[in-house]
C-alpha positions in Angstrom: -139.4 50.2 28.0 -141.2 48.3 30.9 -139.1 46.2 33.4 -140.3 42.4 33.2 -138.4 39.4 34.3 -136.8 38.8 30.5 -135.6 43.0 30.2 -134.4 44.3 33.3 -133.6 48.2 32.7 -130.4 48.0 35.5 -129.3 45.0 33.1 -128.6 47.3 30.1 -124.8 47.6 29.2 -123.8 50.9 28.4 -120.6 50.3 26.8 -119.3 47.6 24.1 -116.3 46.7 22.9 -115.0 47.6 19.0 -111.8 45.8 17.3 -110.7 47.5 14.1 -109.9 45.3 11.2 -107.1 47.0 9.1 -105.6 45.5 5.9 -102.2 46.4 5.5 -101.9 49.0 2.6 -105.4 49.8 2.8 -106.6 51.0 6.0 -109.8 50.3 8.3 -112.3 47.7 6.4 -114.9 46.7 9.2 -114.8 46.2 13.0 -115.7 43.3 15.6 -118.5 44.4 18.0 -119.6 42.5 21.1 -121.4 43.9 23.8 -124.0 42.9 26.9 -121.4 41.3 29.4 -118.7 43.2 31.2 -116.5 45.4 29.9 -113.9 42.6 30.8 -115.8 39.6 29.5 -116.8 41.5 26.1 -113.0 41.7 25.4 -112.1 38.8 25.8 -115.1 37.6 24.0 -114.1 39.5 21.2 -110.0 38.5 21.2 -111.3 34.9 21.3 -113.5 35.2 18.3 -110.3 37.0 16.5 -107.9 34.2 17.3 -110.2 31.3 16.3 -110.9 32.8 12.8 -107.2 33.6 12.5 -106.4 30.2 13.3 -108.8 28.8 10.6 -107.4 30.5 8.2 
């Protein structure tokens, strides 16, 4: 990987943040994945995506 303006290396997020979805009686179906902010940010990125589909529904 080269460092140009677009991909800065020091830019890379190591981390991401995973939500289990669990259907009661059946266990672990699928997960919510976000990552590329902060740690912080990708959370809270992720709740907000949870809430608004819950609310939908």
């Amino acid at each position: 990987m080269q460092n140009t303006p677009c991909f800065l290396l020091q830019n890379i997020k190591r981390w991401v943040v995973l939500f289990p979805i669990r259907v009661k009686g059946v266990g672990v179906v699928g997960s919510v994945t976000v990552g590329g902010l902060t740690g912080e940010l990708d959370h809270a990125y992720a709740v907000e995506g949870v809430r608004l589909f819950l609310r939908e529904r």
